[in-house]
C-alpha positions as CSV (number, residue, x, y, z in Angstrom):
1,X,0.0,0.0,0.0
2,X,1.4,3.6,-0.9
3,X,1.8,6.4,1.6
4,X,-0.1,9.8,0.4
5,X,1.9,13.0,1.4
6,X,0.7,16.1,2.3
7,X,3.3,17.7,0.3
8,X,2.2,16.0,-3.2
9,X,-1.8,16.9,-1.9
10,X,-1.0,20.5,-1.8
11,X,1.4,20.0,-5.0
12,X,-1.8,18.6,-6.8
13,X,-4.4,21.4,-5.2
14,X,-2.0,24.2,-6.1
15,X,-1.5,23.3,-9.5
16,X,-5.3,22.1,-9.9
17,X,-5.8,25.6,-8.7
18,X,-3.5,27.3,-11.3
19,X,-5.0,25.1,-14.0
20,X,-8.8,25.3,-13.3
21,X,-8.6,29.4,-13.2
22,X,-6.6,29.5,-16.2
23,X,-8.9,27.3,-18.7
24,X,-11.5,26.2,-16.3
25,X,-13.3,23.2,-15.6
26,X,-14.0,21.3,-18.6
27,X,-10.7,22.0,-20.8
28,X,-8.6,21.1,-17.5
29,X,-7.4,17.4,-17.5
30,X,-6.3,15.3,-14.7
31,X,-3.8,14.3,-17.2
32,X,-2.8,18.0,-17.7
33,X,-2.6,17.5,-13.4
34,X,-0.5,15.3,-12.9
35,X,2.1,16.2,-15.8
36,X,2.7,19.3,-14.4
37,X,3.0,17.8,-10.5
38,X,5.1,15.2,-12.1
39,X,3.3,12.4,-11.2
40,X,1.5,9.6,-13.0
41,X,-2.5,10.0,-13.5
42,X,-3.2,6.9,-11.6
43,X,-1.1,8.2,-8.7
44,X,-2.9,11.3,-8.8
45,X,-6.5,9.4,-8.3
46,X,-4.8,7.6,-5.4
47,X,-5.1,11.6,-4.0
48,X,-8.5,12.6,-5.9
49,X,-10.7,10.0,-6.9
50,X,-12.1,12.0,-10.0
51,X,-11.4,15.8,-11.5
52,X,-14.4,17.2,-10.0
53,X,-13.7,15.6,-6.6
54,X,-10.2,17.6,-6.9
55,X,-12.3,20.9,-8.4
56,X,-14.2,20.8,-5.6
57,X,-11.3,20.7,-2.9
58,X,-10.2,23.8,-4.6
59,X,-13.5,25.4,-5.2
60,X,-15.0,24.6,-1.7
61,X,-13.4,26.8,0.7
62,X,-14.1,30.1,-1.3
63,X,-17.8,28.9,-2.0
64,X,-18.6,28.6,1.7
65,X,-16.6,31.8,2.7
66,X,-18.3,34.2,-0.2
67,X,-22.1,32.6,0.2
68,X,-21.5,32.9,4.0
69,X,-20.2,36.8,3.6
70,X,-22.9,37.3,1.2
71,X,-25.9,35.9,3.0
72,X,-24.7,38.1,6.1
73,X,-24.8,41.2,4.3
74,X,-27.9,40.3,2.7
75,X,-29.9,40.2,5.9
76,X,-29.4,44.2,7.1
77,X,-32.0,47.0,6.1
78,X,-30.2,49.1,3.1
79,X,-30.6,52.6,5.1
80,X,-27.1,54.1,5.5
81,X,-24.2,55.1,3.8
82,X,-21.7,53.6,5.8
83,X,-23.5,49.8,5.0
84,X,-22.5,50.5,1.2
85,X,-19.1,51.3,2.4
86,X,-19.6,47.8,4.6
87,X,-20.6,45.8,1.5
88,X,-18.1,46.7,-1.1
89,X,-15.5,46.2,1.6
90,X,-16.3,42.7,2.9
91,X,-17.0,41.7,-0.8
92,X,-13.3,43.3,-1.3
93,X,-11.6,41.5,1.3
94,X,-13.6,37.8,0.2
95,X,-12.2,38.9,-3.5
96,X,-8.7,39.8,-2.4
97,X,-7.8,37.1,-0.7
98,X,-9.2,34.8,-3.6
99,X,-9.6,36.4,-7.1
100,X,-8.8,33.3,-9.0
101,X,-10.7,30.9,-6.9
102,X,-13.9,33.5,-7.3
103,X,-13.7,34.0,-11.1
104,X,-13.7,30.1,-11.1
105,X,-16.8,29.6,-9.2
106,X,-18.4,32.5,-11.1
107,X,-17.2,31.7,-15.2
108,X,-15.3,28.7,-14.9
109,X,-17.2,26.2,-13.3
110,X,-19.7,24.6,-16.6
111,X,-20.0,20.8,-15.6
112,X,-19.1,21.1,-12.0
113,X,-21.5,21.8,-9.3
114,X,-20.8,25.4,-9.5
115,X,-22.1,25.9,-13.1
116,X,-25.4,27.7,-11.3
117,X,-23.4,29.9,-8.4
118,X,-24.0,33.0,-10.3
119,X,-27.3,32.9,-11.0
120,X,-28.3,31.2,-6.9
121,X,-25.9,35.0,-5.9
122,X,-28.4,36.6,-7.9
123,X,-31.3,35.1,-6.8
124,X,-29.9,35.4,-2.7
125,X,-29.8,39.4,-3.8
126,X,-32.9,39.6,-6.0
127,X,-35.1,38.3,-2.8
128,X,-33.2,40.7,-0.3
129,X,-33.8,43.9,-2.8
130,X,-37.7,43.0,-3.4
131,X,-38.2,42.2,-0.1
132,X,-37.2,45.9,0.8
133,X,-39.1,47.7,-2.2
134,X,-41.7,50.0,-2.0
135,X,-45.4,50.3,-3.8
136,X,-43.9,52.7,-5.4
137,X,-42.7,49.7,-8.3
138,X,-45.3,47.7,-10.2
139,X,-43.2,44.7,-10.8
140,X,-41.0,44.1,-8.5
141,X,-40.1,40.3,-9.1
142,X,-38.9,42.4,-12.5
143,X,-36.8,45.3,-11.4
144,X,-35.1,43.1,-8.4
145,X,-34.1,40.8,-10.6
146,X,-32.2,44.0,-13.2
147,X,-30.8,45.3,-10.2
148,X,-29.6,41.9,-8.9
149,X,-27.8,40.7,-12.3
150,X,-26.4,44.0,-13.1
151,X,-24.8,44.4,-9.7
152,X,-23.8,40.8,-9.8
153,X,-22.5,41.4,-13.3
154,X,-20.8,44.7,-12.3
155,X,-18.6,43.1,-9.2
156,X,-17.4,40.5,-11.7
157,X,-16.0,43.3,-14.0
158,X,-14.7,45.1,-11.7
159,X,-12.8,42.0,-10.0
160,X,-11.8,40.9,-14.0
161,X,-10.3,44.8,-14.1
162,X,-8.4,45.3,-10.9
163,X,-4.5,45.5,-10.3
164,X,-4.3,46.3,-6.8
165,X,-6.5,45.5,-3.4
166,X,-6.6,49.3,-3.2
167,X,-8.3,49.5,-6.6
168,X,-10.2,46.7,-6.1
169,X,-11.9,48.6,-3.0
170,X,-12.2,51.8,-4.5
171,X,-14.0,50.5,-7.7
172,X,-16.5,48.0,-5.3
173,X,-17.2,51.5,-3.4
174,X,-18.0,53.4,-6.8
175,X,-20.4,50.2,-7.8
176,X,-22.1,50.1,-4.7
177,X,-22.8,53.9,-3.9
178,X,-23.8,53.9,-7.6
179,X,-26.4,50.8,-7.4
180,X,-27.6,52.2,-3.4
181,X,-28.3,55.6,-4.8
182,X,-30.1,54.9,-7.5
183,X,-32.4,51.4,-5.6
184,X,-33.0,54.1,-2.5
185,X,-36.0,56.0,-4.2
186,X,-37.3,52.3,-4.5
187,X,-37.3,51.3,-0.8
188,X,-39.2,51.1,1.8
């Protein structure tokens, strides 16, 4: 029977990692895997017992930090200035610490079970926004669901366009005074 390392696992995850963000899910092969670690594919599935298995060890730990961040922010009342400050920063930080891993889960993730993350983020903030509108809108299942996928849409560019953490921050806190100034007239 073979020993597994630790130090050929996190040889596989890294370079799964660098692999997966680079062409994504589907054109990734374990065979592509476990050339670059320098190990046979068979030895690799004594680590991993398929690709998605492996996707999802890298995948997994940003999923549950960003949906937990998000669902936390989504369950405040949209009143003040400083909670748009809030948003775009913890959004910032999640992003920072994880741009690679969050463009994967958001665009690269077709066949995995991540392919529908962007649109359940969108969903998570369509309810939260038409929750909080006013009678002022006629359709609200409609405009929630603009608002959601454009902001959605708008953190993705902005995370596909940034150089530094800094910029990264500044741009989220443009989006999101832009989006919460223009929603406001809409709330309750």
């Amino acid at each position: 029977m073979q020993v597994l390392k630790d130090e050929v696992r996190l040889q596989i995850l890294q370079v799964a990692e660098k692999l997966f963000c680079e062409k994504g899910f589907l054109e990734t092969t374990t065979r592509g895997i476990a050339k670059e670690v320098g190990i046979s594919v068979s030895n690799l599935y004594l680590y991993y017992e398929n690709k998605e298995m492996l996707f999802n060890a890298v995948a997994d730990p940003i999923f549950h930090e960003f949906v937990t961040g998000f669902q936390k922010l989504m369950t405040h009342e949209d009143q003040t200035e400083e909670l748009n400050q809030n948003i775009s920063f913890v959004i910032g930080k999640m992003i920072a610490v994880s741009k690679g891993k969050f463009l994967l889960i958001f665009e690269k993730s077709k066949g995995t079970r991540y392919e529908g993350f962007r649109e359940e983020i969108i969903a998570l903030v369509q309810k939260h926004v038409m929750e909080q509108m006013n009678d002022k809108v006629d359709d609200k299942a409609l405009m929630s669901k603009i608002f959601a996928q454009n902001l959605i849409e708008g953190i993705i560019a902005v995370v596909k366009a940034h150089g530094s953490e800094e910029e990264l921050q500044q741009n989220l806190q443009h989006l999101t005074n832009f989006y919460a100034k223009g929603i406001r007239q809409f709330l309750k």
